[in-house]
KOLVEX-416293 format. One line per 4 residues: number of its first residue (from 1); their letters; for each residue y negated, x, z of C-alpha. Coordinates in steps of 0.05 Angstrom, whole numbers, padded with zeros to 5 digits, always signed. Layout:
NUM = A = Y,X,Z; ...
END
This chain:
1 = XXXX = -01436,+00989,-03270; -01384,+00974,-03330; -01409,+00912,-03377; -01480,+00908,-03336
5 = XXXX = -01524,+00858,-03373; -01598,+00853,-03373; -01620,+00803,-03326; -01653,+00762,-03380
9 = XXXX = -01578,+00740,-03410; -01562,+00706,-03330; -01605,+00659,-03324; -01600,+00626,-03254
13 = XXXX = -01564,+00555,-03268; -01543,+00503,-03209; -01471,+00503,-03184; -01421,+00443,-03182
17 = XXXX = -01367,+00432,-03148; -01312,+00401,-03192; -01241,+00388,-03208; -01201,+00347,-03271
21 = XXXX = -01131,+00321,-03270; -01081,+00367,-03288; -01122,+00436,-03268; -01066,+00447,-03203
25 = XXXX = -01020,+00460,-03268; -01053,+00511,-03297; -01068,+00466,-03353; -01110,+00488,-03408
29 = XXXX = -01095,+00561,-03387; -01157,+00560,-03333; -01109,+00567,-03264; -01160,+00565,-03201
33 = XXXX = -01204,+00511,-03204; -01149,+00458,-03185; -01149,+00389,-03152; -01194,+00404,-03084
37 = XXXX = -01212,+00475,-03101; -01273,+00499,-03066; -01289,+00548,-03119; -01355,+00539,-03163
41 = XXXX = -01365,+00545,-03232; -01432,+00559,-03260; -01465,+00512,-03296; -01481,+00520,-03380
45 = XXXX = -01533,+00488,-03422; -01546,+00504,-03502; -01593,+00561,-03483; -01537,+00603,-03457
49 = XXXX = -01506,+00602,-03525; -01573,+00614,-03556; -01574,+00672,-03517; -01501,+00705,-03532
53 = XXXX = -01520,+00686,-03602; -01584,+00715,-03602; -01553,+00778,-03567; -01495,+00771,-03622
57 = XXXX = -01538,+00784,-03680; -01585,+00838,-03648; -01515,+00862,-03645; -01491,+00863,-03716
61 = XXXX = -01555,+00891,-03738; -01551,+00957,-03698; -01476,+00955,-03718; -01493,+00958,-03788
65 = XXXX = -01547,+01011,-03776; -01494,+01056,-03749; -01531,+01055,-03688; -01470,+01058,-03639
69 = XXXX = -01510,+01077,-03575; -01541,+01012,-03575; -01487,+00968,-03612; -01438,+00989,-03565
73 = XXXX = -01466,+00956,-03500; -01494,+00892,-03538; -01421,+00882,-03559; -01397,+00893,-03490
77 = XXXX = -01448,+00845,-03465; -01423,+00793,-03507; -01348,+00798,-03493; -01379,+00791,-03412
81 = XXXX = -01420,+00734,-03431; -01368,+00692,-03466; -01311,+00707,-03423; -01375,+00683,-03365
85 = XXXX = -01377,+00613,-03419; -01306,+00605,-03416; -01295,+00622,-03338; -01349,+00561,-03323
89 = XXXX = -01309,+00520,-03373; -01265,+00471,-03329; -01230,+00429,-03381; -01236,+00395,-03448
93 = XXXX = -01253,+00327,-03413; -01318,+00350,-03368; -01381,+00336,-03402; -01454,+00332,-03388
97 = XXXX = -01484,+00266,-03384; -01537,+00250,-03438; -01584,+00220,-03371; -01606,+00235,-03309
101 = XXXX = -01541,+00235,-03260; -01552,+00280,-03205; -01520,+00253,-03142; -01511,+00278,-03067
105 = XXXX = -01448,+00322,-03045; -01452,+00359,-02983; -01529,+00351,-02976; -01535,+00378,-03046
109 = XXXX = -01560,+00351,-03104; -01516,+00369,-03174; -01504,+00350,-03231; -01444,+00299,-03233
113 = XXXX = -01399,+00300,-03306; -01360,+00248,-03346; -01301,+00237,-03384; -01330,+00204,-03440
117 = XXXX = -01374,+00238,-03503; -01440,+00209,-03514; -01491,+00211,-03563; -01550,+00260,-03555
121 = XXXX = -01623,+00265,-03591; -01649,+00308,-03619; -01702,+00346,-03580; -01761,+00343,-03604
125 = XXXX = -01802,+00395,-03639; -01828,+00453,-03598; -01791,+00428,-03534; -01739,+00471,-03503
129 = XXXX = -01689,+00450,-03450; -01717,+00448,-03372; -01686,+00447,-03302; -01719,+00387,-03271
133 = XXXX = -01678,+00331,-03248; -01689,+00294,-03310; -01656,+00335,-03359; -01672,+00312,-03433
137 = XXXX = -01626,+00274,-03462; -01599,+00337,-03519; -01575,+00371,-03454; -01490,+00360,-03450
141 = XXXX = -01431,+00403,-03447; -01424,+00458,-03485; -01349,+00441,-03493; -01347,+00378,-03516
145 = XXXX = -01330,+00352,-03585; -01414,+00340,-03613; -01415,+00263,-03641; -01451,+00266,-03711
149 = XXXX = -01470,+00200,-03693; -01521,+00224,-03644; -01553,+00287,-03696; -01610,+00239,-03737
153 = XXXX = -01618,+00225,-03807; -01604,+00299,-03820; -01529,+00306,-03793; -01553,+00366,-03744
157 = XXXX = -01511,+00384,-03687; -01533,+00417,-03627; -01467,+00422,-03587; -01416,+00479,-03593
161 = XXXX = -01346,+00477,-03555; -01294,+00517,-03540; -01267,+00547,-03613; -01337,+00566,-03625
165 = XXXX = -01346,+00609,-03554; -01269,+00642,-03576; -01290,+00659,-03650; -01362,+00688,-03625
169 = XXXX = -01315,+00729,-03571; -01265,+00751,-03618; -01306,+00774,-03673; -01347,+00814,-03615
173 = XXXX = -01271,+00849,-03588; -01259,+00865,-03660; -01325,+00909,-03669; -01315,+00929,-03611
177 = XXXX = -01250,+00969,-03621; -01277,+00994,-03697; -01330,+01017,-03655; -01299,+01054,-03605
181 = XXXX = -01260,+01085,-03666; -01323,+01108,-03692; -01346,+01134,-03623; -01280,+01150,-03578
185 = XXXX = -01319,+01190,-03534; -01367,+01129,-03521; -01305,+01095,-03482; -01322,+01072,-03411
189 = XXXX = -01273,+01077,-03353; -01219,+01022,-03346; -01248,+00990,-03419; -01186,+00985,-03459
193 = XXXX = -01177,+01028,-03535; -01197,+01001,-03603; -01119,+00973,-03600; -01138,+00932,-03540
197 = XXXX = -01191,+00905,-03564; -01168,+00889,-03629; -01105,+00856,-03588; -01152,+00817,-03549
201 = XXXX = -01192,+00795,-03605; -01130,+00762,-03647; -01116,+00727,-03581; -01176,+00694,-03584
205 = XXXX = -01176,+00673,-03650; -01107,+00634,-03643; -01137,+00601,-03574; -01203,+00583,-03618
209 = XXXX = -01153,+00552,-03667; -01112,+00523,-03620; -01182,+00484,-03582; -01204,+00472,-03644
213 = XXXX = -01137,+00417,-03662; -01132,+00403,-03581; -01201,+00381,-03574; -01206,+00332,-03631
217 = XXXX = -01255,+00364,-03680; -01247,+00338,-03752; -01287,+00346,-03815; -01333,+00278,-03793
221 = XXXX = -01389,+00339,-03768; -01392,+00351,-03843; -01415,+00408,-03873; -01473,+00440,-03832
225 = XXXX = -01411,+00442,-03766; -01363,+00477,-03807; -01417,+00532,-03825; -01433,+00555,-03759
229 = XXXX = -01492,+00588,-03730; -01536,+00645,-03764; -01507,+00716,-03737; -01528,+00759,-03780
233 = XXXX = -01499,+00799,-03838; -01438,+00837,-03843; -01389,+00774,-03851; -01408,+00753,-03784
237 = XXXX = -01352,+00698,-03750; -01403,+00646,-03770; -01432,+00679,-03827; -01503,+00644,-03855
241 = XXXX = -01507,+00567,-03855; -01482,+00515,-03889; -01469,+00536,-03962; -01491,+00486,-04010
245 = XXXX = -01516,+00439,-03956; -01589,+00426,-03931; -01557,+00417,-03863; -01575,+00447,-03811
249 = XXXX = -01520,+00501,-03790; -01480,+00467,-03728; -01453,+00509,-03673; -01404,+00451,-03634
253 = XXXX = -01351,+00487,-03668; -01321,+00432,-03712; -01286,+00454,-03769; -01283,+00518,-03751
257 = XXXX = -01209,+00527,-03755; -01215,+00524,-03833; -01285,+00565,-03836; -01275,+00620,-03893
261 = XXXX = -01309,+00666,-03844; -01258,+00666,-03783; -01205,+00677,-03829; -01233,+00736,-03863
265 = XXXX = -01248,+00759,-03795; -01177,+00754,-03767; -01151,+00795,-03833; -01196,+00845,-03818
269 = XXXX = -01175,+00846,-03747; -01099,+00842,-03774; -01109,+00908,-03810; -01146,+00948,-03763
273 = XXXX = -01074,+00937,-03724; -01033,+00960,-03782; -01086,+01026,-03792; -01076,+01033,-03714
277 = XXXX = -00996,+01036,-03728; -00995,+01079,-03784; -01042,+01134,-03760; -01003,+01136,-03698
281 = XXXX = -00932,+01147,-03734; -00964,+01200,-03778; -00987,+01233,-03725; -00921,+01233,-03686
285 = XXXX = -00879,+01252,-03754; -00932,+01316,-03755; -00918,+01327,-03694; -00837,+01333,-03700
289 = XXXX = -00851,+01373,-03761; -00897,+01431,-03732; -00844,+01420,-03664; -00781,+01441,-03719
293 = XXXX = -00758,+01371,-03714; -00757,+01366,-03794; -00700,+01399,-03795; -00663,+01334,-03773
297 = XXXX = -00633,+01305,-03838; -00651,+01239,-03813; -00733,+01258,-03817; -00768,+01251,-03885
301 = XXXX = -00841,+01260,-03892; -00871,+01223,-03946; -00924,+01269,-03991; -00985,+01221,-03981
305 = XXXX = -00971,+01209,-03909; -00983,+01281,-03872; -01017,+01335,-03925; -01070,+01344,-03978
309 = XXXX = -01059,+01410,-03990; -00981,+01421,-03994; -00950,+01490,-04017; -00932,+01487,-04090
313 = XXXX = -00862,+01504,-04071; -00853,+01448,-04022; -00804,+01391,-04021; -00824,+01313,-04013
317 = XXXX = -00765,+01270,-04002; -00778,+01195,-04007; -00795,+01165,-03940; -00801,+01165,-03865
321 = XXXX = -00757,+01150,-03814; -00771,+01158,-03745; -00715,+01151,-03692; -00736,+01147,-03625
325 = XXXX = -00748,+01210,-03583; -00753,+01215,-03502; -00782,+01279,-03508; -00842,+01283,-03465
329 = XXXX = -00876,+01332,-03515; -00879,+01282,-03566; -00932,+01230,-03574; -00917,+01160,-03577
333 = XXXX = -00885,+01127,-03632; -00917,+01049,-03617; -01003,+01045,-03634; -01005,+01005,-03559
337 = XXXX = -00959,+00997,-03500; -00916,+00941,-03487; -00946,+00911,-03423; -01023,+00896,-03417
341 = XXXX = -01058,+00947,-03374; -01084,+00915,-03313; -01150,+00910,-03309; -01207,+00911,-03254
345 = XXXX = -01228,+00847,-03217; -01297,+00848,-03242; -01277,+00868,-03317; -01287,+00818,-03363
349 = XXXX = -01218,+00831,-03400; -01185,+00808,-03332; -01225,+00751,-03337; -01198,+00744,-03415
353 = XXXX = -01128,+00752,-03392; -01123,+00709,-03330; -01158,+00649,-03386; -01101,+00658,-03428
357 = XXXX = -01045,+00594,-03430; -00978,+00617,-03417; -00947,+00647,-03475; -00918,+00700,-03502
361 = XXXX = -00980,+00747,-03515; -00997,+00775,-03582; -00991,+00845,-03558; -00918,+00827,-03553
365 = XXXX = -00902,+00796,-03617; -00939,+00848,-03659; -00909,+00913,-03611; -00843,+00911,-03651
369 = XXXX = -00874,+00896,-03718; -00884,+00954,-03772; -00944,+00956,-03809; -00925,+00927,-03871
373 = XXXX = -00911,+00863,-03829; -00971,+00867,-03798; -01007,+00871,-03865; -00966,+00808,-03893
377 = XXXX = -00996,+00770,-03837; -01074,+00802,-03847; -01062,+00775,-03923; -01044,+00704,-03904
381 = XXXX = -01114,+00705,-03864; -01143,+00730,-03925; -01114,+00684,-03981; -01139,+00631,-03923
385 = XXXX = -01207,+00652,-03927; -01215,+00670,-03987; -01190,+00593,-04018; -01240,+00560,-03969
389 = XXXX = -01289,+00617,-03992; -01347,+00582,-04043; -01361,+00605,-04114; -01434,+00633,-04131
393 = XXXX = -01429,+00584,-04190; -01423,+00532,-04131; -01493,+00540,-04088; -01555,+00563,-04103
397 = XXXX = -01586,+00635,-04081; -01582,+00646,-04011; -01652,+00663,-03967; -01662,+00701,-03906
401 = XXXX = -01641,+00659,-03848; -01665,+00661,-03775; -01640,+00640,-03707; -01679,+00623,-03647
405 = XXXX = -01679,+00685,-03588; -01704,+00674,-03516; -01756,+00712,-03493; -01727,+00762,-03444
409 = XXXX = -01775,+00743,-03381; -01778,+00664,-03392; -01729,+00608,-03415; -01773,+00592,-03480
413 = XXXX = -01750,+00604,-03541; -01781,+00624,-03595; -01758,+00640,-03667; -01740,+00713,-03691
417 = XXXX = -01727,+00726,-03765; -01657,+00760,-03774; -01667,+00793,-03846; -01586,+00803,-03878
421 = XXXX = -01555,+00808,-03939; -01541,+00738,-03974; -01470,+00722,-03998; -01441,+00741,-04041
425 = XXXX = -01360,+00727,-04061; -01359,+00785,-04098; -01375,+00839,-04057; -01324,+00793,-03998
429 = XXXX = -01271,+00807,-04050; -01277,+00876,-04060; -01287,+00883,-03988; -01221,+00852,-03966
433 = XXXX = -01190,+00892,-04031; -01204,+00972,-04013; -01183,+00946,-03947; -01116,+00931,-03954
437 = XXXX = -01122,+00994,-04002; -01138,+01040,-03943; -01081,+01019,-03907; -01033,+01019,-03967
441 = XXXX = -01047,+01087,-03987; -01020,+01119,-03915; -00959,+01082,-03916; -00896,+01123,-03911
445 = XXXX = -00853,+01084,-03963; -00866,+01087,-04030; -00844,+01006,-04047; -00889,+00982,-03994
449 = XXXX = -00942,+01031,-04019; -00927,+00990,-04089; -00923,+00927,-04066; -00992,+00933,-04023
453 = XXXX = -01028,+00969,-04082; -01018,+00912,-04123; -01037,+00861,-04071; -01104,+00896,-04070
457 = XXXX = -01117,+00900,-04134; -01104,+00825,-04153; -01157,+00816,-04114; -01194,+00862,-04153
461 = XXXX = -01178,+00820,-04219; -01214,+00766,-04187; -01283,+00811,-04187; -01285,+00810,-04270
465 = XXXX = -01298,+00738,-04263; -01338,+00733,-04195; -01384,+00788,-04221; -01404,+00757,-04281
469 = XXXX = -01435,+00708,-04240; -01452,+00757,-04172; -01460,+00825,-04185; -01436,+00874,-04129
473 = XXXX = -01476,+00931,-04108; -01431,+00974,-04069; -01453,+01019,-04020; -01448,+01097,-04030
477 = XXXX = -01401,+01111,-03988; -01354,+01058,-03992; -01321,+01082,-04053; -01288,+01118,-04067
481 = XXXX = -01252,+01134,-03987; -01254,+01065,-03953; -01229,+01048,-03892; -01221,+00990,-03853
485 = XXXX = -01262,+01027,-03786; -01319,+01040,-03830; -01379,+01013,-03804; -01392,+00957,-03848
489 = XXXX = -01334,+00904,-03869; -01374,+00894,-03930; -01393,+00948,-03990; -01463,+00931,-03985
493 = XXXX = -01488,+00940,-03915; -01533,+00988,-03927; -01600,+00976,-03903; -01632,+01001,-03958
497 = XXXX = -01585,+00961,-04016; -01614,+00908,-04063; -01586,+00826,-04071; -01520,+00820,-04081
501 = XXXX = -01511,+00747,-04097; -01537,+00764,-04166; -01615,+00772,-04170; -01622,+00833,-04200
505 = XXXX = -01553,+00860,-04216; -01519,+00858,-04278; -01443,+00864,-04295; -01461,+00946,-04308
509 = XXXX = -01477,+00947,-04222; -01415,+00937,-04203; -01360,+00952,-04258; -01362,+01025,-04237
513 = XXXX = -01345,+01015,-04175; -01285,+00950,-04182; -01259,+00999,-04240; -01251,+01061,-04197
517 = XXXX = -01217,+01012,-04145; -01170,+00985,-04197; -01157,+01056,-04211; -01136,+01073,-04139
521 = XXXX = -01087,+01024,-04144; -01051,+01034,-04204; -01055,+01114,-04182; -01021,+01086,-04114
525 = XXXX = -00967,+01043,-04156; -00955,+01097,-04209; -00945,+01150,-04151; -00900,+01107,-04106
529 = XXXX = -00859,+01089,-04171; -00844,+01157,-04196; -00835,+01189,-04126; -00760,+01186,-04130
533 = XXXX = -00756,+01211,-04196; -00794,+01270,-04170; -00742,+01270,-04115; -00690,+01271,-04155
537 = XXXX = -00714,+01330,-04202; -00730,+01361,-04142; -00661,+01362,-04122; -00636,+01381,-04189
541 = XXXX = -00618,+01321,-04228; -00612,+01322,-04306; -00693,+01310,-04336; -00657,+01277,-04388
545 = XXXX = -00630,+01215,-04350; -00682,+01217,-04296; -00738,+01214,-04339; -00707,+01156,-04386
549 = XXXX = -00698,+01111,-04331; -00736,+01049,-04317; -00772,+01066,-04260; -00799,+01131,-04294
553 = XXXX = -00824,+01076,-04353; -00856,+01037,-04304; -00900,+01102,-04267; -00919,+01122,-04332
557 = XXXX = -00950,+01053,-04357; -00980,+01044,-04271; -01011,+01121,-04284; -01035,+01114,-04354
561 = XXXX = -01066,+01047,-04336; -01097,+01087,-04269; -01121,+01142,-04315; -01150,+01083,-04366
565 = XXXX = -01184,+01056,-04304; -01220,+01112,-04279; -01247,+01133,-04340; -01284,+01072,-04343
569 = XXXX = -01309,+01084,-04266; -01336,+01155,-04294; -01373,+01125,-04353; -01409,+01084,-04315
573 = XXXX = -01417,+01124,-04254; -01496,+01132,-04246; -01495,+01199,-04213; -01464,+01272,-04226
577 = XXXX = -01443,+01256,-04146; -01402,+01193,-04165; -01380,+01231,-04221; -01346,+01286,-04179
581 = XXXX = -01315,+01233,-04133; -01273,+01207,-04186; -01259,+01267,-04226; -01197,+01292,-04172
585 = XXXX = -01165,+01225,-04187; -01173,+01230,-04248; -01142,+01297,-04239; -01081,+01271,-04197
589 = XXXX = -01068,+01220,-04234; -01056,+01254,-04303; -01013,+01309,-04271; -00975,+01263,-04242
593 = XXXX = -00966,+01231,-04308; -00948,+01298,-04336; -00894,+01302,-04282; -00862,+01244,-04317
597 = XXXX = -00865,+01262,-04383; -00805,+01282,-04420; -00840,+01317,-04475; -00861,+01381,-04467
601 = XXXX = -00923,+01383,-04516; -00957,+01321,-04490; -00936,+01348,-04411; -00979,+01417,-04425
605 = XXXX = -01032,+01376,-04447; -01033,+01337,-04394; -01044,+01390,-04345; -01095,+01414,-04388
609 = XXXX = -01132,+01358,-04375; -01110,+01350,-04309; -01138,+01429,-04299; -01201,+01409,-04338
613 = XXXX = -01224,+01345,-04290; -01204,+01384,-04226; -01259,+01447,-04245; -01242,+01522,-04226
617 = XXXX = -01244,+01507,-04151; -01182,+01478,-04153; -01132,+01518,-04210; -01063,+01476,-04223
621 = XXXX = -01005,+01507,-04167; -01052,+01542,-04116; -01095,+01488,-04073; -01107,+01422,-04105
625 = XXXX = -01136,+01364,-04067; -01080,+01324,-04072; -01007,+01324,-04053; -00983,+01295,-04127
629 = XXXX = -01012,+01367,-04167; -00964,+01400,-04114; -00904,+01410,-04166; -00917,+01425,-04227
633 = XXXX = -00865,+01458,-04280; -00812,+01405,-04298; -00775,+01441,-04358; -00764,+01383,-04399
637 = XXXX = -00770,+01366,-04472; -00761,+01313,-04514; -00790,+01270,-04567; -00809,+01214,-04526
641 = XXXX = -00884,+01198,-04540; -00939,+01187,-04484; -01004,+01170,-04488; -01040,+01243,-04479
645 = XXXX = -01107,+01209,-04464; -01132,+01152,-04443; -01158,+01106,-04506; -01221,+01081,-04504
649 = XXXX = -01224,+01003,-04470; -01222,+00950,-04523; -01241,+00880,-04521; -01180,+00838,-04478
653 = XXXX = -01159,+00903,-04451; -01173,+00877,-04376; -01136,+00813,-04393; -01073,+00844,-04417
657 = XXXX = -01068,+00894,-04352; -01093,+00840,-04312; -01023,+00793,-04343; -00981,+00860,-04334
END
């Protein structure tokens, strides 16, 4: 059966009967459980969010073990779970009682609610919560605002609400879909694509925001409720603790519309999106072409958008444009269809979809929207998170944390280490960088190509100064191809990587990598600023006034800063195999500089060089890796000086690009 769950995540709880004012509405987007309804909802207690936690972070950890066979139905299991949380949700004003309050209702005893918060204590050590019918006095909903007043002398919370149960469910959706990416073929019947998911997932965010303002949490929870609960590594929604706090971590939720970690969360989600929409119009423009459609003057395919290995001889024109076809042949020019599939009674998605408040859906409002828009709303996420984000200067070293699992056969808990990476800022920043990167480097026109390059790359700037403090040791594969489904949203997920909040690693750790980064950008911006000069030689404009333009000016200062860039990444790269990574940019990059230069001495020796980095396997005009080595003889001279090489990096140099 779809979304099955072991039988140790449902544990048998008591039913109530209940209704609030206002629920005959629709009101609080849970239709169903109005004024007189018969219907029961099943009761929750603090273990059940232990448990979807605890089932959270066993999770993350096969996630970032690239263990899909098992990630893949933990994740499921916790999108069932929390929608299960929500559905037994029946408004912001039912709570649990902090005593004893059972009372008679058809013969039966349950548990009665009130309107009103009320402080809890703490439970004490070694105690976990029971079923008798004199709960302890920790036991109260898990959807109401937690009173600080209540926690002890050490400001702990044991509550979590509604924004909490929403961010847990939306970080799950979103792994989720870049899982099912990983593994299409791992897709069960009626489950919806990584689209869906990734739809479903930025729903839940804005509802988790939305509780979090409608349910009155404020900053009086302090710093341990704005940290969330330990999930693990790999940025998890609630990351690890409070950060410079000896707080307990609080899970009520409170503060959480503000936490660093939901924000960076929702960016990521936000790009996955914009991926999603540029794959899919790639693949329909390459589609038209190979179906003759390219012959409409209306088409243009963008070099970086369809081939890596283009015939020397071939034309790029500037940029895309796709009008609509109703050919049936053709794929579909939108990443996800207009109207929500429906889905099966017993799915948890149609439980997701029927909690939603009436609105007009996500799916809607980002349906029409081209990637680039999609990507200016992933970076407001991220300039959110990454301003609430500490400094390493700002905290001391981080330790492994743990959180407390229930056994699978009983309802006692005891305590499981979950060993993860520490923070660290630096390696968030480069994460959320080559991210954007990934997706700016498919887009089909060259400004936004530009403008999304740079984006990236001043957050880059920020690792000179972030790594001085908290080196970054980025994982092997993440550079130099990154992309935004890879397993891990951070560079250093592998199991096997050392600290990287700065015990161990010096600036030399990760300069390499943040250099050859840097360098991806500036080949990006250099590229996308000289492709309509290369247009317009292609089509048999003067050299002389194409070449003297501004724009051409501007490619050859983005390309020679590129070429500057990655020289740096292959001093310092540690292995021959790093060193063959960057040596085809390095490659495109200075014969794409050659392309724009007007002199004809320093042009040939650029393609020397050019020939030199790519190796025999790849000889200049015949079948070079990249799409910019595709043309090649310009025919121009004049006196007009370049830099042949790239000069060796002197003290300020990062400044003055960084000002530039």
């Amino acid at each position: 059966m779809p979304y099955s769950l072991p039988p140790a995540y449902y544990p048998t709880r008591p039913y109530v009967n209940m209704s609030f004012p206002g629920a005959e509405h629709g009101l609080y987007g849970y239709a169903g459980y109005g004024a007189g309804a018969t219907q029961s909802a099943p009761h929750v207690e603090l273990e059940d969010w232990a448990n979807v936690s605890a089932l959270f972070a066993r999770a993350i950890e096969r996630y970032d073990s690239d263990d899909f066979d098992e990630a893949l139905p933990l994740l499921r299991a916790v999108v069932r779970e929390c929608a299960r949380l929500l559905t037994a949700h029946l408004g912001p004003a039912a709570y649990i009682p902090p005593h004893s309050s059972h009372s008679v209702v058809n013969g039966s005893r349950v548990r009665s609610f009130s309107r009103s918060p009320s402080p809890f204590s703490k439970p004490r050590s070694g105690s976990t919560p029971t079923h008798s019918d004199s709960p302890p006095r920790y036991v109260r909903s898990p959807f109401s605002p937690a009173s600080s007043s209540g926690s002890g002398s050490t400001g702990v919370c044991t509550g979590f609400g509604r924004p909490a149960v929403h961010f847990l469910l939306a970080r799950a959706l979103s792994l989720l879909g870049s899982a099912l990416t990983a593994v299409p073929s791992a897709a069960l019947p009626g489950e919806p694509g990584p689209a869906g998911c990734w739809l479903a997932a930025l729903e839940a965010f804005e509802e988790g925001e939305a509780h979090a303002l409608e349910d009155g949490y404020g900053d009086d929870h302090g710093p341990g409720c704005a940290a969330g609960i330990d999930l693990g590594n790999s940025g998890g929604v609630f990351g690890s603790g409070s950060i410079g706090s000896k707080r307990k971590p609080c899970t009520c939720g409170g503060g959480l519309a503000e936490e660093w970690r939901v924000a960076v969360a929702w960016g990521r989600t936000l790009v996955c999106i914009a991926e999603e929409k540029v794959a899919c119009a790639l693949r329909a423009a390459k589609a038209r072409q190979q179906q003759g459609s390219n012959s409409d003057p209306s088409i243009n395919i963008s070099p970086t958008s369809l081939s890596r290995s283009p015939s020397p001889t071939s034309s790029f024109p500037m940029s895309i444009s796709l009008p609509p076809s109703t050919a049936p042949s053709s794929p579909p020019l939108e990443a996800f269809p207009l109207r929500e599939p429906t889905y099966a009674p017993g799915s948890p998605f149609a439980a997701i979809a029927a909690l939603r408040p009436p609105h007009v859906p996500r799916r809607a409002a980002l349906h029409s929207a081209s990637a680039h828009e999609v990507l200016v709303l992933a970076m407001d996420q991220f300039a959110r998170g990454i301003f609430k984000m500490p400094h390493a200067q700002a905290r001391p070293h981080s330790h492994s944390h743990f959180i407390s699992h229930p056994h699978p056969h009983s309802h006692s808990h005891s305590h499981s280490h979950v060993h993860y990476q520490p923070f660290s800022r630096a390696a968030q920043l480069f994460s959320i960088a080559t991210s954007i990167l990934g997706v700016a480097e498919r887009l089909t026109i060259a400004t936004q190509r530009a403008h999304w390059a740079q984006q990236a790359d001043s957050v880059l700037a920020q690792m000179r100064m972030e790594g001085l403090e908290a080196g970054v040791r980025v994982h092997e594969h993440a550079f130099p191809h990154f992309h935004p489904h890879s397993n891990s949203h951070s560079p250093s997920h592998s199991p096997h990587a050392g600290p990287v909040d700065g015990a161990g690693w010096g600036e030399e750790d990760w300069r390499g990598a943040v250099a050859g980064a840097r360098g991806r950008c500036w080949l990006v911006v250099g590229a996308a600023r000289g492709e309509g000069c290369e247009q317009a030689l292609e089509q048999g404009a003067n050299p002389e006034q194409v070449l003297h333009t501004p724009e051409a000016a501007d490619a050859r200062e983005a390309l020679g800063s590129a070429i500057t860039f990655f020289e740096r990444a292959k001093g310092a790269a540690a292995s021959p195999a790093e060193e063959a990574e960057i040596s085809p940019l390095i490659a495109e990059a200075l014969l794409t500089l050659a392309n724009m230069t007007p002199d004809e001495n320093s042009r040939e020796e650029l393609y020397a060089r050019a020939q030199a980095e790519a190796g025999e396997g790849f000889p200049l005009g015949l079948e070079l890796p990249t799409p910019a080595m595709a043309t090649l003889a310009i025919g121009v001279s004049n006196d007009v000086d370049v830099i042949p090489q790239a000069e060796v990096p002197v003290e300020g140099e990062d400044e003055r690009m960084d000002m530039s």
